[in-house]
N, C-alpha and C positions, 0 to 999 in steps of 0.2 A: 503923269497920268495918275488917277487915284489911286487907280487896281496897283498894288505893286507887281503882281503879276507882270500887267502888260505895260508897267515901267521897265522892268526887266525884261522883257520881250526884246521893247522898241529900243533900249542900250544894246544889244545885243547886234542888234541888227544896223544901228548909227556904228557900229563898229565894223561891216561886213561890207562898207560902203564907203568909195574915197567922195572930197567933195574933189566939183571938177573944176574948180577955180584955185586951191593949196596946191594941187594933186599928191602931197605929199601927207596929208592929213584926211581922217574919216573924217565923215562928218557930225561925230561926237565931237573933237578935236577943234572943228573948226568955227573960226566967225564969221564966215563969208555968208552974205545974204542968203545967196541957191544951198546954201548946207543946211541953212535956218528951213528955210523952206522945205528942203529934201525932208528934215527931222518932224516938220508938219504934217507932211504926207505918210508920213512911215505911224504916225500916234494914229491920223486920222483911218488909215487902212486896218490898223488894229481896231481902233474901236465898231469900224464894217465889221468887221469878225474875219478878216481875212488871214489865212495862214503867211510866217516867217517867208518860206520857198516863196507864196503867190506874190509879198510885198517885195521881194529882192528881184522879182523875176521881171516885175511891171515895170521897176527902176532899170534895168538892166535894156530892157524891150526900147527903155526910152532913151538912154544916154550910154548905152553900149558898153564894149569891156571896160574901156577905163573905169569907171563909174566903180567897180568892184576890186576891193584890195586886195584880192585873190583872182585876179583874171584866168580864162580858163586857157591852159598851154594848148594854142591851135596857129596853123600857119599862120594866121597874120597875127598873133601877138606873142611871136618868139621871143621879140623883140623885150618885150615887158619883163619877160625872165630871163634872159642870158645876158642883156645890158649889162648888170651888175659884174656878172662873170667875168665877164670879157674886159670890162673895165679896171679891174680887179689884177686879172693875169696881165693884162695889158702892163697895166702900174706896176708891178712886181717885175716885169721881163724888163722895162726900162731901168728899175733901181739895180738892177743886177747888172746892164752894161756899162751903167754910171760908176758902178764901184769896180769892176772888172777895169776897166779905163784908167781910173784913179791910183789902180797897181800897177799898171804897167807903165 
């Protein structure tokens, strides 16, 4: 965008947003078509004058939690925050029977 302002805005915001085809990448991050596009809609809403909140909130209204790399912690997306957890203790509790084994 010209304004660096509302280059700095719309970076800001391409950060606050997975694409939903990586899912492991914003869509600053990403080359996927829908991220090019997402990053289209996030310039073009700034230059409407629309507020940060309003542009994440219309994205969000349309492609749901995923869509946000901070999903909000609610019964159906426990899952998106304690995967890692759980995968984590999981993988630690197993290296620990493997070597417990290993001694005896």
């Amino acid at each position: 965008m010209a304004d660096p302002v509302q280059e700095a805005r719309a970076q800001t915001i391409y950060k606050e947003l997975r694409c939903t085809v990586c899912q492991n990448q914003s869509i600053a991050d990403s080359n996927a078509d829908i991220a090019s596009d997402l990053r289209r809609l996030v310039r073009e809403e700034i230059g409407k004058g629309k507020s940060d909140r309003d542009i994440v909130d219309y994205i969000h209204s349309r492609y749901g939690d995923f869509v946000l790399m901070k999903p909000p912690f609610m019964a159906h997306t426990w899952a998106l925050w304690l995967a890692p957890v759980i995968v984590l203790l999981g993988g630690g509790l197993m290296c620990l029977r493997v070597i417990r084994r290993a001694r005896s």
